[in-house]
GUFIDO-106876 format. One record per residue: x, y, z of N, C-alpha, C, CB in turn; chain. Coordinates in nm, 4 decimals. Glycine has a CB too. Layout:
<vodrens>
+----------+----------+----------+----------+----------+----------+----------+----------+----------+----------+----------+----------+------+
:      n.x :      n.y :      n.z :     ca.x :     ca.y :     ca.z :      c.x :      c.y :      c.z :     cb.x :     cb.y :     cb.z : zaba :
+----------+----------+----------+----------+----------+----------+----------+----------+----------+----------+----------+----------+------+
:        X :        Y :        Z :        X :        Y :        Z :        X :        Y :        Z :        X :        Y :        Z :    A :
...
+----------+----------+----------+----------+----------+----------+----------+----------+----------+----------+----------+----------+------+
</vodrens>
This chain:
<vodrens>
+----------+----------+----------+----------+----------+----------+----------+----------+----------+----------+----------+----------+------+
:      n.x :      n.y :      n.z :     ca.x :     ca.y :     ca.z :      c.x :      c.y :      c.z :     cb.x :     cb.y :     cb.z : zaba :
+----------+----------+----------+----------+----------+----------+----------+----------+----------+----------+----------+----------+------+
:  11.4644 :  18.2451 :  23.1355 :  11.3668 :  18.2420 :  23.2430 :  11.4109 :  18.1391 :  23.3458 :  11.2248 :  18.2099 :  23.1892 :    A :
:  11.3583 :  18.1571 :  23.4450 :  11.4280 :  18.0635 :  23.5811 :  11.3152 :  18.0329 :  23.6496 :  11.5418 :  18.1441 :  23.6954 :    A :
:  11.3174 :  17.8860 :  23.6948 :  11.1718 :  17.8388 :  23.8035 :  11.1454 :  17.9283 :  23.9335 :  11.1959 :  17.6700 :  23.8782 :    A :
:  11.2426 :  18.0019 :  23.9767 :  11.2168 :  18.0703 :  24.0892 :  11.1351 :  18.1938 :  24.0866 :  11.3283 :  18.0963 :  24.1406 :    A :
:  11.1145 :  18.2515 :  23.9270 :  11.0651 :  18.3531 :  23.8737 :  10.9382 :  18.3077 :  23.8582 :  11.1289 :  18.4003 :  23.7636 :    A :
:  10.9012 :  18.1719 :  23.8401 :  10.7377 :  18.1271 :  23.7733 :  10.6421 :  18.2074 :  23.9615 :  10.7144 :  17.8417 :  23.7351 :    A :
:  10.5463 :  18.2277 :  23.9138 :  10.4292 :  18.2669 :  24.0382 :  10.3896 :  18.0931 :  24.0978 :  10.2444 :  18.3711 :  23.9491 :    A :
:  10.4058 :  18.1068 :  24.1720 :  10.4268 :  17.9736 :  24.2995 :  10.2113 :  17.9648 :  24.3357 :  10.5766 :  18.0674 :  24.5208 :    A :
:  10.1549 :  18.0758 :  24.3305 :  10.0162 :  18.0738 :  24.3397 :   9.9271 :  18.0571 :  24.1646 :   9.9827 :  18.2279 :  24.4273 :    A :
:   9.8298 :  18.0143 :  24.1525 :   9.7913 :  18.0000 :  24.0505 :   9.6870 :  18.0642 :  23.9940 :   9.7831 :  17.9079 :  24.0462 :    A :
:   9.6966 :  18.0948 :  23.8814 :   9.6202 :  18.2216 :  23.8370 :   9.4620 :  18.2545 :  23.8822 :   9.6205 :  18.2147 :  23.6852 :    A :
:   9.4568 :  18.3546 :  23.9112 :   9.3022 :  18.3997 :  23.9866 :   9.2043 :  18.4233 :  23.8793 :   9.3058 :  18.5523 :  24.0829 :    A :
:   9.0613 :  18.2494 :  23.9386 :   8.9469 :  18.2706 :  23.8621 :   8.8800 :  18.3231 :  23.9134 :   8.8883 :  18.1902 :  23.8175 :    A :
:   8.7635 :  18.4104 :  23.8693 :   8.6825 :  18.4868 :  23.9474 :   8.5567 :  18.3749 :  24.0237 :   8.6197 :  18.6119 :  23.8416 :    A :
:   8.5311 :  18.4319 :  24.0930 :   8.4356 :  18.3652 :  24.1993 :   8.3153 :  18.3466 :  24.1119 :   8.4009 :  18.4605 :  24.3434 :    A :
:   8.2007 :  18.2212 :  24.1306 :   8.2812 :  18.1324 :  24.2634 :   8.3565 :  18.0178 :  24.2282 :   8.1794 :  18.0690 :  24.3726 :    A :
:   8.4362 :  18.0298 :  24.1013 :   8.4846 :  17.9596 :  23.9845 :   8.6255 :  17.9098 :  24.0870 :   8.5116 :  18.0714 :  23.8192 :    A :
:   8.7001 :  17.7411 :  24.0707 :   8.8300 :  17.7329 :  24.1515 :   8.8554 :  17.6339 :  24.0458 :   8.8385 :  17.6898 :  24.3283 :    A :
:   9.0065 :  17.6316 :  24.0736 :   9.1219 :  17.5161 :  23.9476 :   9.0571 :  17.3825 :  24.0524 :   9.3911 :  17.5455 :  23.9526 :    A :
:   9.1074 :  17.2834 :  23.9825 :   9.1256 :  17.1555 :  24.0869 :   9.2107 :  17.0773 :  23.9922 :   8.9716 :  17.0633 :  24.1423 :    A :
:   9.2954 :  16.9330 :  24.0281 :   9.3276 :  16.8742 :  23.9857 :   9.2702 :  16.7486 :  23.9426 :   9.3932 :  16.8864 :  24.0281 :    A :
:   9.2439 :  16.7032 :  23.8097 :   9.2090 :  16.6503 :  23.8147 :   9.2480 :  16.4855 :  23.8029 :   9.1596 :  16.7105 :  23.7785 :    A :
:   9.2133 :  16.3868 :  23.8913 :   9.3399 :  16.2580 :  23.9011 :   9.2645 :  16.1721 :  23.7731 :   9.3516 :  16.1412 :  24.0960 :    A :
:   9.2692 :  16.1281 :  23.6406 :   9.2513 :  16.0442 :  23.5586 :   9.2448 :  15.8996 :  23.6087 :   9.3381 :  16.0664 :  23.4730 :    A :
:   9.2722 :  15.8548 :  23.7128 :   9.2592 :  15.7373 :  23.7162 :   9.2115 :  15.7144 :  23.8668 :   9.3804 :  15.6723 :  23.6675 :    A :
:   9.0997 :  15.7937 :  23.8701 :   8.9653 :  15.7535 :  23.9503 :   8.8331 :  15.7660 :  23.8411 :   8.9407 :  15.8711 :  24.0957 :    A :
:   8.7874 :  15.6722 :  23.8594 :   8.6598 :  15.6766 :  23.7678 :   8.5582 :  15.7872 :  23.6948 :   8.5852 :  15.6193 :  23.8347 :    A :
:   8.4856 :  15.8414 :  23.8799 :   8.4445 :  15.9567 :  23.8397 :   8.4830 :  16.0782 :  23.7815 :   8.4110 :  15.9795 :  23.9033 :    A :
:   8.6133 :  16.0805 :  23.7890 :   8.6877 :  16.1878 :  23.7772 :   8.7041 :  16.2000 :  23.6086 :   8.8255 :  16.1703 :  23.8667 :    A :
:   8.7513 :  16.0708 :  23.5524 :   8.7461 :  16.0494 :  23.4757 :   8.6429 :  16.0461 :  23.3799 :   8.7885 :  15.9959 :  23.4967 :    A :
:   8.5504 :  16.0392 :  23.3938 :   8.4377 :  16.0097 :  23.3647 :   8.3701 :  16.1805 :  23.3490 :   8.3787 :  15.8995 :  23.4804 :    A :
:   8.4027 :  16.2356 :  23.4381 :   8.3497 :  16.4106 :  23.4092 :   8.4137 :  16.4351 :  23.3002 :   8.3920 :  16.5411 :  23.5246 :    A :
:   8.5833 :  16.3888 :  23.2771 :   8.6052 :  16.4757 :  23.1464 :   8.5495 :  16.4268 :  23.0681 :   8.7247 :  16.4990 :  23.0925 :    A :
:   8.5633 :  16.3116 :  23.0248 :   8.4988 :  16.2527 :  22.9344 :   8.3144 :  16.2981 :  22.8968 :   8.5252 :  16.1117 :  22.9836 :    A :
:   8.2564 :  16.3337 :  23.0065 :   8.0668 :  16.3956 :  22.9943 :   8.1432 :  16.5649 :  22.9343 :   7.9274 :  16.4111 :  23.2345 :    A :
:   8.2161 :  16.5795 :  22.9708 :   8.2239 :  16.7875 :  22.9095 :   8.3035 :  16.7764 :  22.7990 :   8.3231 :  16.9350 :  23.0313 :    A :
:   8.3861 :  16.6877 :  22.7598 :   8.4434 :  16.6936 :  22.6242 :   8.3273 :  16.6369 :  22.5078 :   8.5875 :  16.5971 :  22.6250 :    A :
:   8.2565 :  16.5330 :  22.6204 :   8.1619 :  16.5010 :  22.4981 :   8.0361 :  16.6017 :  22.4734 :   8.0999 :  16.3523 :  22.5208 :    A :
:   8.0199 :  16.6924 :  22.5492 :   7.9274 :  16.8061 :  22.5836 :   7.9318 :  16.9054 :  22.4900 :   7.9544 :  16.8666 :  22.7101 :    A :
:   8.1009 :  16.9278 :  22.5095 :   8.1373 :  17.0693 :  22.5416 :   8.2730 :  17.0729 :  22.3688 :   8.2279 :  17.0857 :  22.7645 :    A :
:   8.3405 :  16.9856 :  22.3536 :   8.4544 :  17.0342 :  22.2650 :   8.4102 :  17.0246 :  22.1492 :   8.5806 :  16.9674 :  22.2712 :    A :
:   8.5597 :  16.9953 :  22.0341 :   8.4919 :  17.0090 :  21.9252 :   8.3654 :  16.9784 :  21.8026 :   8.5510 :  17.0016 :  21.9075 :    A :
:   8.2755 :  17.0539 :  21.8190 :   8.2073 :  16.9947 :  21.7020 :   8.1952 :  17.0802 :  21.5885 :   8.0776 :  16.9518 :  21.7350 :    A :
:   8.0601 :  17.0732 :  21.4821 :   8.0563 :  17.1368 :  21.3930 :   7.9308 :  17.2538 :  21.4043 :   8.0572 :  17.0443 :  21.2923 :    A :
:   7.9472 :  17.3645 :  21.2842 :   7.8475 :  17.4936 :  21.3062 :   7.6996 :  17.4277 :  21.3708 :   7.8138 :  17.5839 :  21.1341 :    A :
:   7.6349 :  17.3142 :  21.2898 :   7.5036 :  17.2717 :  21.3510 :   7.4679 :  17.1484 :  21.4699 :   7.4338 :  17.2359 :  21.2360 :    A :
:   7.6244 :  17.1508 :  21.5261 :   7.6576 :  17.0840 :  21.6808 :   7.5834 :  16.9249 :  21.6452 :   7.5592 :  17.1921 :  21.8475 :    A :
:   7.5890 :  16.8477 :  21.4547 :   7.5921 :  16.7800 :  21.4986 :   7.7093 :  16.6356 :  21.4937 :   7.4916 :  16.7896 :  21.4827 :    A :
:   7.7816 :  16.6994 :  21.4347 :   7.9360 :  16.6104 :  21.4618 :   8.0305 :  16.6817 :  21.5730 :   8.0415 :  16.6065 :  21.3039 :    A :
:   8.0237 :  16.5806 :  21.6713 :   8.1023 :  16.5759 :  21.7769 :   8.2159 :  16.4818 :  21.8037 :   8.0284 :  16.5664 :  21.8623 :    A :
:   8.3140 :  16.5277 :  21.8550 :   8.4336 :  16.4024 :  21.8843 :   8.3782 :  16.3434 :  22.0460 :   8.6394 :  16.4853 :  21.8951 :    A :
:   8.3843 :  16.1978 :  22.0463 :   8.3332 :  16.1473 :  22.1186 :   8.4677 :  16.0213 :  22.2191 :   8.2080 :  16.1002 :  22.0283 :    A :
:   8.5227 :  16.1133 :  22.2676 :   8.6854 :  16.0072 :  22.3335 :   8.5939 :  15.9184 :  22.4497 :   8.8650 :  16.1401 :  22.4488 :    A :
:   8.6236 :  15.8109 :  22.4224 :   8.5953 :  15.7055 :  22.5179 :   8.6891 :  15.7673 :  22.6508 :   8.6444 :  15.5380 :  22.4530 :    A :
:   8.6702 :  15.6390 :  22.7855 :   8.7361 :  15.7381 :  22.9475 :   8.8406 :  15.6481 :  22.9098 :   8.6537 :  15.7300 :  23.1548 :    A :
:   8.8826 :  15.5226 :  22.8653 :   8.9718 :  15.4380 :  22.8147 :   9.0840 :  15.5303 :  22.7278 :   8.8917 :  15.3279 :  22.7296 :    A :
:   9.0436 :  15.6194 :  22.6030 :   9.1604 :  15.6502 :  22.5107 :   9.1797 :  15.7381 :  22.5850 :   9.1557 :  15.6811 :  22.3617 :    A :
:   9.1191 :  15.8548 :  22.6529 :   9.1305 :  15.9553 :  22.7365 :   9.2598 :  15.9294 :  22.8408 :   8.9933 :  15.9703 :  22.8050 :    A :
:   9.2341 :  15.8015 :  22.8907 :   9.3358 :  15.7687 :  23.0007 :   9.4843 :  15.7089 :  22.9397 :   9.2633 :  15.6512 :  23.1033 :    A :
:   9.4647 :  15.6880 :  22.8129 :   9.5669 :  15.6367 :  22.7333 :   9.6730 :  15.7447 :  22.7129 :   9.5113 :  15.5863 :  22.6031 :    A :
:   9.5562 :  15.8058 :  22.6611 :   9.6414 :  15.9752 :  22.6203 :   9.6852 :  16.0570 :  22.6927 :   9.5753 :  16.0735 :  22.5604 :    A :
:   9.6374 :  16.0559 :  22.8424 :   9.6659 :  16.1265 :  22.9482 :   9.7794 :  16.0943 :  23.0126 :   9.5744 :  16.1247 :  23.0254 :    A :
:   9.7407 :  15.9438 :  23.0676 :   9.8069 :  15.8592 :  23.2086 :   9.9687 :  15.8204 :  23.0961 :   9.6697 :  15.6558 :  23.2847 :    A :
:  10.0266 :  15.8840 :  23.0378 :  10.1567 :  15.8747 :  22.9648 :  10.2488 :  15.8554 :  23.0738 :  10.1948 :  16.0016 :  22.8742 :    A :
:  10.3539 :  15.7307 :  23.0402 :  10.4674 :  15.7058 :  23.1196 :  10.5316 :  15.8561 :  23.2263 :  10.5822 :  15.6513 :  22.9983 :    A :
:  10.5751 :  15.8564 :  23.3106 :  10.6142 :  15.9949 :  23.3709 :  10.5315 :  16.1116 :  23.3790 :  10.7154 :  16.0415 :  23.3074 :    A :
:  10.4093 :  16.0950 :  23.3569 :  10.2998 :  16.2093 :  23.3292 :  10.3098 :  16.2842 :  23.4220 :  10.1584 :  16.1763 :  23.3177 :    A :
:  10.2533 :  16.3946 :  23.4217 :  10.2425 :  16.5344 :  23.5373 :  10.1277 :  16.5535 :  23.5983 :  10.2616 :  16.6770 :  23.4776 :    A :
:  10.0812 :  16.4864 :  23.7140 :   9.9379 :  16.4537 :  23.7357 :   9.8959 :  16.6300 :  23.7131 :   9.8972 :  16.3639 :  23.9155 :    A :
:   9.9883 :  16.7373 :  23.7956 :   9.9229 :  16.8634 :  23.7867 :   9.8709 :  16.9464 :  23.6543 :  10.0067 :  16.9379 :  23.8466 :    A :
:   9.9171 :  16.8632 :  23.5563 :   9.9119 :  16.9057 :  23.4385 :   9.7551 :  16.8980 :  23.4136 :  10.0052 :  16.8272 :  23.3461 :    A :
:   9.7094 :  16.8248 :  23.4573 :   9.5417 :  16.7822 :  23.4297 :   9.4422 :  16.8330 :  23.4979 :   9.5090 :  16.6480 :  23.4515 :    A :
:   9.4299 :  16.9821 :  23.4534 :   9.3743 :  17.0776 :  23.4863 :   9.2314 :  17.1391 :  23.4825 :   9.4340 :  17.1271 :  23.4474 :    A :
:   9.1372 :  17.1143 :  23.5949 :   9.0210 :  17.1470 :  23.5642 :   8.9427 :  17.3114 :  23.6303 :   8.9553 :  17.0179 :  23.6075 :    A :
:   8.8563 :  17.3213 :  23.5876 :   8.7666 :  17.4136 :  23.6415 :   8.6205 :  17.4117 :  23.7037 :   8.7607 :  17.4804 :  23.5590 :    A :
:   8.5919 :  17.4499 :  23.8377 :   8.4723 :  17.3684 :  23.8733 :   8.4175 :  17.4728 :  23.9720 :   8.5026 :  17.2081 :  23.9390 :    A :
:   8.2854 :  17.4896 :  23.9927 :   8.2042 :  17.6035 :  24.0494 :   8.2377 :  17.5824 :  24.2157 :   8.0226 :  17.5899 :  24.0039 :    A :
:   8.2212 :  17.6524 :  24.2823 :   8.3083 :  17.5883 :  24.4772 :   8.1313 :  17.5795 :  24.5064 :   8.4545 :  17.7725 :  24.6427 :    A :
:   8.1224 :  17.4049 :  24.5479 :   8.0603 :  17.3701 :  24.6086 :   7.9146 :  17.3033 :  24.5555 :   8.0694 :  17.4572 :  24.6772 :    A :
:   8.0140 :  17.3174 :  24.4192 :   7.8640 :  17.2258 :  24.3218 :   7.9375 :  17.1274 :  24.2135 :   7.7371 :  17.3633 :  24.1999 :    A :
:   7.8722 :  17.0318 :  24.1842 :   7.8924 :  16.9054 :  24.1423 :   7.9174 :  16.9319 :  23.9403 :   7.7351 :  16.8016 :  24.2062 :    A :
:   8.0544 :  16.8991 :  23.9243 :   8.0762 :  16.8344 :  23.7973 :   8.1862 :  17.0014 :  23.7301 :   7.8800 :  16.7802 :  23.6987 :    A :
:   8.2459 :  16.9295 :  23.6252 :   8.3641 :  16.9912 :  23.5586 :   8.3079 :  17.0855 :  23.4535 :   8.4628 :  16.8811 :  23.4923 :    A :
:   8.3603 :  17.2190 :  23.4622 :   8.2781 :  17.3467 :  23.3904 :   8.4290 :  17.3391 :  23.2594 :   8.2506 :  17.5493 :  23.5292 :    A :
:   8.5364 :  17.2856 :  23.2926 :   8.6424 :  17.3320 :  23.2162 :   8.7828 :  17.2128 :  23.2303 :   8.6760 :  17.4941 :  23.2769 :    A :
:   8.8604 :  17.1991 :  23.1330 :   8.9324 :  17.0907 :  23.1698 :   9.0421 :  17.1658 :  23.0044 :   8.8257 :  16.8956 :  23.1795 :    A :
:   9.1764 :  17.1952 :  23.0587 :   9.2730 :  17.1545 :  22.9915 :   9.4107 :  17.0721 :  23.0431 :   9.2979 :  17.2589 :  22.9391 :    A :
:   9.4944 :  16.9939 :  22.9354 :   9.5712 :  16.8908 :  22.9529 :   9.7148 :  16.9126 :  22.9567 :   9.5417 :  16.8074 :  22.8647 :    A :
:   9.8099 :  16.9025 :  23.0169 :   9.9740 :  16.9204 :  22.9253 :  10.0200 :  16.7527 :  22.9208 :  10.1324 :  17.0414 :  23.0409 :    A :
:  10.1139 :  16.7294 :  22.8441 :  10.1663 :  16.6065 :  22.8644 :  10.3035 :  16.6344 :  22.8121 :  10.0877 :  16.4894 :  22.7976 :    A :
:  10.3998 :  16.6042 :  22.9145 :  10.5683 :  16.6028 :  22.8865 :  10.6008 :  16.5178 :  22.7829 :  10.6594 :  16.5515 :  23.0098 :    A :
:  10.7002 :  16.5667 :  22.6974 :  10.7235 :  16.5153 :  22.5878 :  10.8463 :  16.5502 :  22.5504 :  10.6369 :  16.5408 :  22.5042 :    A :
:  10.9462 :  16.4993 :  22.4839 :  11.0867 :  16.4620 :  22.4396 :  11.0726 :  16.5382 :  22.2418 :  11.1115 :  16.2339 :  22.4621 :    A :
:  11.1308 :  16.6455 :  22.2384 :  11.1413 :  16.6631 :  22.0771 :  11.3031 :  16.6703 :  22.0389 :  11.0568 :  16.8189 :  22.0225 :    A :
:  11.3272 :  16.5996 :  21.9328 :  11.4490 :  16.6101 :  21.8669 :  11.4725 :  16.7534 :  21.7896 :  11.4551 :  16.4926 :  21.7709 :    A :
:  11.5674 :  16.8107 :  21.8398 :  11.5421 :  16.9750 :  21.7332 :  11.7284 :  16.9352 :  21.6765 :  11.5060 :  17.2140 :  21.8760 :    A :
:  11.7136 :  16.9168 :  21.5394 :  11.8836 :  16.9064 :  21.4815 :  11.9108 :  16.7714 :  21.6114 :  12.0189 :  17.1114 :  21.5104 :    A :
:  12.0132 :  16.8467 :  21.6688 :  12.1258 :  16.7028 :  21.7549 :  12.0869 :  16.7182 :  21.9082 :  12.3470 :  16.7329 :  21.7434 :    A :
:  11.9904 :  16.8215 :  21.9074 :  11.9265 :  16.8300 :  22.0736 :  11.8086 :  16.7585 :  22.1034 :  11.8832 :  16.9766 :  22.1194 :    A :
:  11.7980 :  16.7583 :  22.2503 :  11.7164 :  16.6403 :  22.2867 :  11.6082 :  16.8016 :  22.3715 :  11.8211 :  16.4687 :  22.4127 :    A :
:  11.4502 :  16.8297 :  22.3739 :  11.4386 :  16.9227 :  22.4175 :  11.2993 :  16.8935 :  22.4788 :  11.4668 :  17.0226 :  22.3317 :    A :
:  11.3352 :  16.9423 :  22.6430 :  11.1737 :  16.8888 :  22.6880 :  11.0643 :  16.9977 :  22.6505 :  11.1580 :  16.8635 :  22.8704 :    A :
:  10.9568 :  16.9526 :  22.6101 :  10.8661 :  17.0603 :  22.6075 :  10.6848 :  17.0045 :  22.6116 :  10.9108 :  17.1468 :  22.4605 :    A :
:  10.5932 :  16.9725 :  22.6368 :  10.4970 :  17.0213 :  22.7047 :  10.3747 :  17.0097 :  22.5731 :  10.5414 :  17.1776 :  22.7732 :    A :
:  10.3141 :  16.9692 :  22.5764 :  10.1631 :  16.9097 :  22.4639 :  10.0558 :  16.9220 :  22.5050 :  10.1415 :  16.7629 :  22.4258 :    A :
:   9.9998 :  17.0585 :  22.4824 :   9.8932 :  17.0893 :  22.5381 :   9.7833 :  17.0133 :  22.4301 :   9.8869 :  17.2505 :  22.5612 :    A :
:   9.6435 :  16.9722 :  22.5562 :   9.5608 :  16.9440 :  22.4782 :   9.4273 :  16.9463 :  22.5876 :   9.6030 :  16.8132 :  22.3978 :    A :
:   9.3149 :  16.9006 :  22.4528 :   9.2026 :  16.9229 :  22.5502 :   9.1623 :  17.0217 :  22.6040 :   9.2098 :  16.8698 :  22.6359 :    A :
:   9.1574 :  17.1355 :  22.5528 :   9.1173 :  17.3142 :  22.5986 :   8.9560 :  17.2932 :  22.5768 :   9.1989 :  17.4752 :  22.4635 :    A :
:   8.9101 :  17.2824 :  22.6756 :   8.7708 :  17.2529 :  22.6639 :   8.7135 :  17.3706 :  22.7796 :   8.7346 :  17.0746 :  22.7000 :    A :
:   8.6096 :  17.4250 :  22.7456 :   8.5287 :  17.5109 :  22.8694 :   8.3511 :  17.4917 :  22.8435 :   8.5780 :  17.7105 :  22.8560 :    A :
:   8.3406 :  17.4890 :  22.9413 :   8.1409 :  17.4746 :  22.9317 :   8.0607 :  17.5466 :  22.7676 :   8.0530 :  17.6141 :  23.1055 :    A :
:   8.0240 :  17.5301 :  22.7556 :   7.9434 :  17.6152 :  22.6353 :   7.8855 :  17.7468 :  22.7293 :   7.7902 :  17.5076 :  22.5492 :    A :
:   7.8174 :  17.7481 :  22.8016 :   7.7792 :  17.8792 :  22.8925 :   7.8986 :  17.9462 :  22.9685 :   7.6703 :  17.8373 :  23.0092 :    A :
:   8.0145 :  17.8926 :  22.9898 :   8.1125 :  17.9674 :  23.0223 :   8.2199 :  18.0606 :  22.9015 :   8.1805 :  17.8703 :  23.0997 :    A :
:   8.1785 :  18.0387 :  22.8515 :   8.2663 :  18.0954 :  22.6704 :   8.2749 :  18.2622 :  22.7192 :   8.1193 :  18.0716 :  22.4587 :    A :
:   8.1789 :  18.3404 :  22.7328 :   8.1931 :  18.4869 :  22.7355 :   8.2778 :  18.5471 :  22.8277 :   8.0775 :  18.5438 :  22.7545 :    A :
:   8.3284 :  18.4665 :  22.9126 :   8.3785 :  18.4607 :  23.0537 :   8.5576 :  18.4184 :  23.0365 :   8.2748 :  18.3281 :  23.1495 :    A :
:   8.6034 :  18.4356 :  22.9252 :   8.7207 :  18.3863 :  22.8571 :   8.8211 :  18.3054 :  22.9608 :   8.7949 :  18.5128 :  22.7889 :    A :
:   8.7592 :  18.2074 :  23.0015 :   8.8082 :  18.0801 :  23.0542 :   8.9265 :  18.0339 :  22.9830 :   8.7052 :  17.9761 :  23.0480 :    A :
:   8.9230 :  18.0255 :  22.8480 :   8.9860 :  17.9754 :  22.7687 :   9.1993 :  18.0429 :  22.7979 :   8.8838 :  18.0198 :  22.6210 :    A :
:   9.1602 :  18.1575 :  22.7800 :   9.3179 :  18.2407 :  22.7795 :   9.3696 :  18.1942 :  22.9514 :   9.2964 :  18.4713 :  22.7540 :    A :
:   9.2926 :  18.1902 :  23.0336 :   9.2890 :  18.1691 :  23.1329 :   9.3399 :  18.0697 :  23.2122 :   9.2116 :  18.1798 :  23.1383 :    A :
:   9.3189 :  17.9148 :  23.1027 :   9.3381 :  17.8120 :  23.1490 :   9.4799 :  17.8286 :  23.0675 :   9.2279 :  17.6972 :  23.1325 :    A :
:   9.4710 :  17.8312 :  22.9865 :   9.6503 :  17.8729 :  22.9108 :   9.7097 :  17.8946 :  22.9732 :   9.6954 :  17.9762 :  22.8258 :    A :
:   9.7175 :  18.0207 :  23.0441 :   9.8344 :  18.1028 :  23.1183 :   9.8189 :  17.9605 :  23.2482 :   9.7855 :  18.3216 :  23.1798 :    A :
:   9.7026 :  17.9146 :  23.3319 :   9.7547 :  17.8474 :  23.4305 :   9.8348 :  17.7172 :  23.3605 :   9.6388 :  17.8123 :  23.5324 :    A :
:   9.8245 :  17.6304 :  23.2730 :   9.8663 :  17.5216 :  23.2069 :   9.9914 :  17.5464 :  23.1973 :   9.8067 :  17.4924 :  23.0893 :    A :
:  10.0473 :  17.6756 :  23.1226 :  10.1580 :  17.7581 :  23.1285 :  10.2587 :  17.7408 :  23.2509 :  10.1071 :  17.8899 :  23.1252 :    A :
:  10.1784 :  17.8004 :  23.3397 :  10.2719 :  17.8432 :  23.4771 :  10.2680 :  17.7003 :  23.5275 :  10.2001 :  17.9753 :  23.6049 :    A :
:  10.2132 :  17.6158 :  23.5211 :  10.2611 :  17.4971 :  23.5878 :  10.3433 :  17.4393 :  23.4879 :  10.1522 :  17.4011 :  23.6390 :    A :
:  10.3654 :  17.4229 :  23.3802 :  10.4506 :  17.3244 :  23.3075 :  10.5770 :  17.4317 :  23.3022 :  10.3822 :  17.2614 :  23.1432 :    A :
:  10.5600 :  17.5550 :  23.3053 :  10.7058 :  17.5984 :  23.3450 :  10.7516 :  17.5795 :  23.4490 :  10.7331 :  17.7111 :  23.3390 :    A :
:  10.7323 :  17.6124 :  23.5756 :  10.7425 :  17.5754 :  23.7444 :  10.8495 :  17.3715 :  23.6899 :  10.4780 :  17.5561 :  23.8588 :    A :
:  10.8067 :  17.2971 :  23.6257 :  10.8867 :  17.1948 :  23.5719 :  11.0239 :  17.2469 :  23.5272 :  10.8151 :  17.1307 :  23.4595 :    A :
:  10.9728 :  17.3661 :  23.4885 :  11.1464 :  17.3784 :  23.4026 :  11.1193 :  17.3640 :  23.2691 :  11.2764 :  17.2446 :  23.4387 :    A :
:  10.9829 :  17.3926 :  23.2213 :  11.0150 :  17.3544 :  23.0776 :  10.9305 :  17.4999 :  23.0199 :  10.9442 :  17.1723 :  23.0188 :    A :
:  10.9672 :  17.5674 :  22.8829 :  10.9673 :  17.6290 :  22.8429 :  10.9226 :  17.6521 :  22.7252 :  11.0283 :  17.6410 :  22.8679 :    A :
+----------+----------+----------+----------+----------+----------+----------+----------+----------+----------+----------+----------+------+
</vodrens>
């Protein structure tokens, strides 16, 4: 596969749904993922164990040496306030045998609880996808 082949536009959400980027190291910004992961990701069948990431480990885990700000990928209604969806990539170095091989750590696939039927989820993949390939990585 070759970067000139990746789609240069980014995958089409349906209205009135748009990507945005999201910058980790502005507060608010920060601070939304942190309210929808604590909202919205994993918990258990009777919703009441939840993982609860402080905006601190969040930014730890994110803001990684050389990071890909575009990698930090959200979803948000056009023209109304706060994050419906948020997944992560983070560049990363794996040893395979005697090769050195870049490849890409997705995390944080999070979507609204009322957006679920609306398969956001495959959605944000393929865009997470097409931008960490557009890098060159595979």
């Amino acid at each position: 596969m070759k970067v000139a082949n990746v789609a240069t536009s980014p995958v089409t959400l349906p209205a009135p749904f748009e990507w945005c980027t999201v910058d980790m190291t502005d507060d608010k910004q920060a601070h939304e993922v942190y309210e929808l992961l604590r909202d919205n990701y994993v918990e258990d069948t009777d919703g009441v164990f939840r993982f609860d990431y402080p905006v601190d480990f969040l930014r730890w885990t994110l803001l990684t040496p050389n990071h890909v700000k575009d990698w930090h990928i959200g979803i948000r209604a056009a023209g109304k306030p706060g994050l419906l969806g948020f997944i992560s990539g983070t560049a990363i170095k794996t040893q395979v045998h005697d090769q050195t091989v870049k490849m890409a750590e997705i995390n944080f696939l999070c979507v609204h609880k009322k957006l679920r039927a609306k398969k956001m989820g495959p959605t944000m993949i393929k865009e997470v996808t097409r931008r960490v390939n557009l890098q060159n990585i595979w």
